[in-house]
C-alpha positions as CSV (number, residue, x, y, z in Angstrom):
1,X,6.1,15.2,-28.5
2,X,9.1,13.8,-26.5
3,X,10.2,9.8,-26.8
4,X,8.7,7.5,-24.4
5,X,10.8,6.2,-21.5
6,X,12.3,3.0,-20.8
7,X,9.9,2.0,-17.4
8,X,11.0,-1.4,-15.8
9,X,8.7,-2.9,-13.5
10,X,9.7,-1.6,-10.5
11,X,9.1,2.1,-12.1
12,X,5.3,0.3,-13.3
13,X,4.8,-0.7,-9.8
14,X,5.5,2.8,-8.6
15,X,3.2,4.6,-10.6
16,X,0.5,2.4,-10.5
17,X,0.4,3.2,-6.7
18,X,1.2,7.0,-7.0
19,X,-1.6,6.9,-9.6
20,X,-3.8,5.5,-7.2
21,X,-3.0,7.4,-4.3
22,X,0.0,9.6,-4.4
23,X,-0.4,10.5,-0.5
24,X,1.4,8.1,0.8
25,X,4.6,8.5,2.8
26,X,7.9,7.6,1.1
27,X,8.1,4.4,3.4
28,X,4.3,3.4,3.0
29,X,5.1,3.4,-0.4
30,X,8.4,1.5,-0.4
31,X,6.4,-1.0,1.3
32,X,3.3,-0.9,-1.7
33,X,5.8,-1.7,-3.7
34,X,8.0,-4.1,-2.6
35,X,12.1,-2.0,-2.2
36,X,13.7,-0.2,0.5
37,X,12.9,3.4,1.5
38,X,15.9,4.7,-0.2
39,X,15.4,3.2,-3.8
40,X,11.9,4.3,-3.9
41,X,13.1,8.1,-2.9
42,X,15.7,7.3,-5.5
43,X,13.0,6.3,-8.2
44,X,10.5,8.6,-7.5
45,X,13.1,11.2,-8.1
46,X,14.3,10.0,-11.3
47,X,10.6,9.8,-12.3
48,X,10.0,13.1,-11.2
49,X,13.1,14.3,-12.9
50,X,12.5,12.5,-16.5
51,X,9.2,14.4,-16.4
52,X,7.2,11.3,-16.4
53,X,5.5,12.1,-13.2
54,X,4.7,15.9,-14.2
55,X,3.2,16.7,-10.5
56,X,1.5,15.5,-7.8
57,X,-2.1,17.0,-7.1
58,X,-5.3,16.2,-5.0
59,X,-8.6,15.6,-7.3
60,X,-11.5,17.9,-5.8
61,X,-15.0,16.5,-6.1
62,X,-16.2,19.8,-8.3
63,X,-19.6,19.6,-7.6
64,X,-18.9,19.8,-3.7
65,X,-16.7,23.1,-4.7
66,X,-19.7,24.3,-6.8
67,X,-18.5,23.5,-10.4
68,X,-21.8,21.1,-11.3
69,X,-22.0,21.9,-14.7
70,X,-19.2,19.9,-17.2
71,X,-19.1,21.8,-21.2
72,X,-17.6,19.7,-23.4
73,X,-16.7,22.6,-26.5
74,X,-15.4,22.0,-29.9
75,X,-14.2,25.4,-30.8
76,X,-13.3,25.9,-34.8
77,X,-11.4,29.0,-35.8
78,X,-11.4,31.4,-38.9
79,X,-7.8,31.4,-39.5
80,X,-6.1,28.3,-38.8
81,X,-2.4,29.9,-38.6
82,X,-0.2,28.3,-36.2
83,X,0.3,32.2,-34.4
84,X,-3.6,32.7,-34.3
85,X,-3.8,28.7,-32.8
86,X,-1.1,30.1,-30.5
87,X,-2.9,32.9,-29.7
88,X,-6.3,30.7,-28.9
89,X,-4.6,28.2,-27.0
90,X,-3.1,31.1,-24.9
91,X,-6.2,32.7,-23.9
92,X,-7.4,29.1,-23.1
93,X,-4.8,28.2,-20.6
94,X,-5.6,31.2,-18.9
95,X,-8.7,30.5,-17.9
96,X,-9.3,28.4,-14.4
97,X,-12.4,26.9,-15.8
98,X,-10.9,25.2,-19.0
99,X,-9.5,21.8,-17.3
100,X,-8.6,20.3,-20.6
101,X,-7.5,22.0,-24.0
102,X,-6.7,19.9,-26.9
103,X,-5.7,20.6,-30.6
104,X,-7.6,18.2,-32.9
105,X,-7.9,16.9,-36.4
106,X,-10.0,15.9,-38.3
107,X,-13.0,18.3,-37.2
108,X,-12.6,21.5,-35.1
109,X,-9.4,23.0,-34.1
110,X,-9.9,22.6,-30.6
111,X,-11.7,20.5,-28.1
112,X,-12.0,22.0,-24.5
113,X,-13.1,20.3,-21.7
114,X,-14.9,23.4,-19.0
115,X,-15.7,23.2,-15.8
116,X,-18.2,25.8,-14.2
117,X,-20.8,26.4,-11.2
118,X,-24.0,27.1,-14.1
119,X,-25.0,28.3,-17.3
120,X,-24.3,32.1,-16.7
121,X,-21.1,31.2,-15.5
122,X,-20.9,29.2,-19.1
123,X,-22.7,32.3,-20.9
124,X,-19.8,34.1,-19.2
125,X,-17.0,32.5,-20.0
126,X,-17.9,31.8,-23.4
127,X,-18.3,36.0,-24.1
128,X,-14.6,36.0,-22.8
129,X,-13.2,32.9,-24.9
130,X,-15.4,32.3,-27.7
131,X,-17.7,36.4,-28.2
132,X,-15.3,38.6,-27.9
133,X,-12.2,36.4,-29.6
134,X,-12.7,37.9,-33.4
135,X,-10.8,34.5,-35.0
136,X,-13.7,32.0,-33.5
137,X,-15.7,31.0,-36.6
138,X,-18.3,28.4,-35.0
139,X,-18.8,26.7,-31.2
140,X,-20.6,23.8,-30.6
141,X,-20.9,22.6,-26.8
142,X,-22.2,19.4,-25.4
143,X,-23.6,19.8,-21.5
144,X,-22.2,16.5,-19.4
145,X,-26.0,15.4,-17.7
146,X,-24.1,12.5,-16.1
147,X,-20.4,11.9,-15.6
148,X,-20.1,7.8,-16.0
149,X,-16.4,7.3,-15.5
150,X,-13.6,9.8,-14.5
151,X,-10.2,8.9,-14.0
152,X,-6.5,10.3,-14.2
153,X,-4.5,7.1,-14.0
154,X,-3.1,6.0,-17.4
155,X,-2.1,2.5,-17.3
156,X,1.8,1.8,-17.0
């Protein structure tokens, strides 16, 4: 894991409002946030550059793309090695419809969060990860029936 960076408030203010909304112009942004065109093109960049701001993406509604069904998956392995973990977390990245993969402890290796249109699109995708991946000892998925709170904004 890499050291946290030094943010002053002007670099708060900043990605607060990217977080928010990260189509704004340069200058609508200056504006947001209170500095001059150039230091906010200035700042950004440094952000950009530290690899606090790792990129800047649009959020898609993923039931109006047909992605309705959300799998929550804890995923334990048989051999707990760090090449065979590689080797999992490889095939995982892989894969468009894992959004999130985390390593975890205590409990499973790894928690996955899936995104997919229904359950044969699960079914599917869990041959290819989970079947037909000869170190995956036990899977356990949870089916989101109702997504209370999403958000991608951590607080600065």
């Amino acid at each position: 894991m890499s050291e946290p960076i030094n943010l002053d408030e002007l670099d708060r203010r900043i990605l607060n409002t990217l977080q928010t909304d990260a189509s704004h112009t340069n200058t609508e942004l200056a504006e947001l946030v209170h500095v001059s065109p150039p230091t906010c093109s200035r700042r950004v960049k440094q952000l950009s550059d530290s690899g606090v701001i790792e990129r800047q993406v649009a959020i898609v509604d993923p039931a109006k793309v047909g992605a309705r069904l959300t799998a929550i998956v804890e995923i334990t392995l048989d051999v707990q090695a760090a090449e065979r973990m590689h080797e999992f977390e490889a095939l995982a990245q892989q894969e468009a419809a894992v959004m999130q993969c985390y390593r975890v402890s205590p409990g499973p290796d790894f928690v996955l969060i899936v995104q997919v249109a229904d359950m044969p699109a699960y079914h599917a995708l869990a041959h290819r990860l989970f079947t037909a991946h000869a170190n995956v000892r036990n899977v356990k998925a949870y089916f989101s029936t109702h997504r209370a709170k999403f958000d991608t904004r951590i607080a600065v």
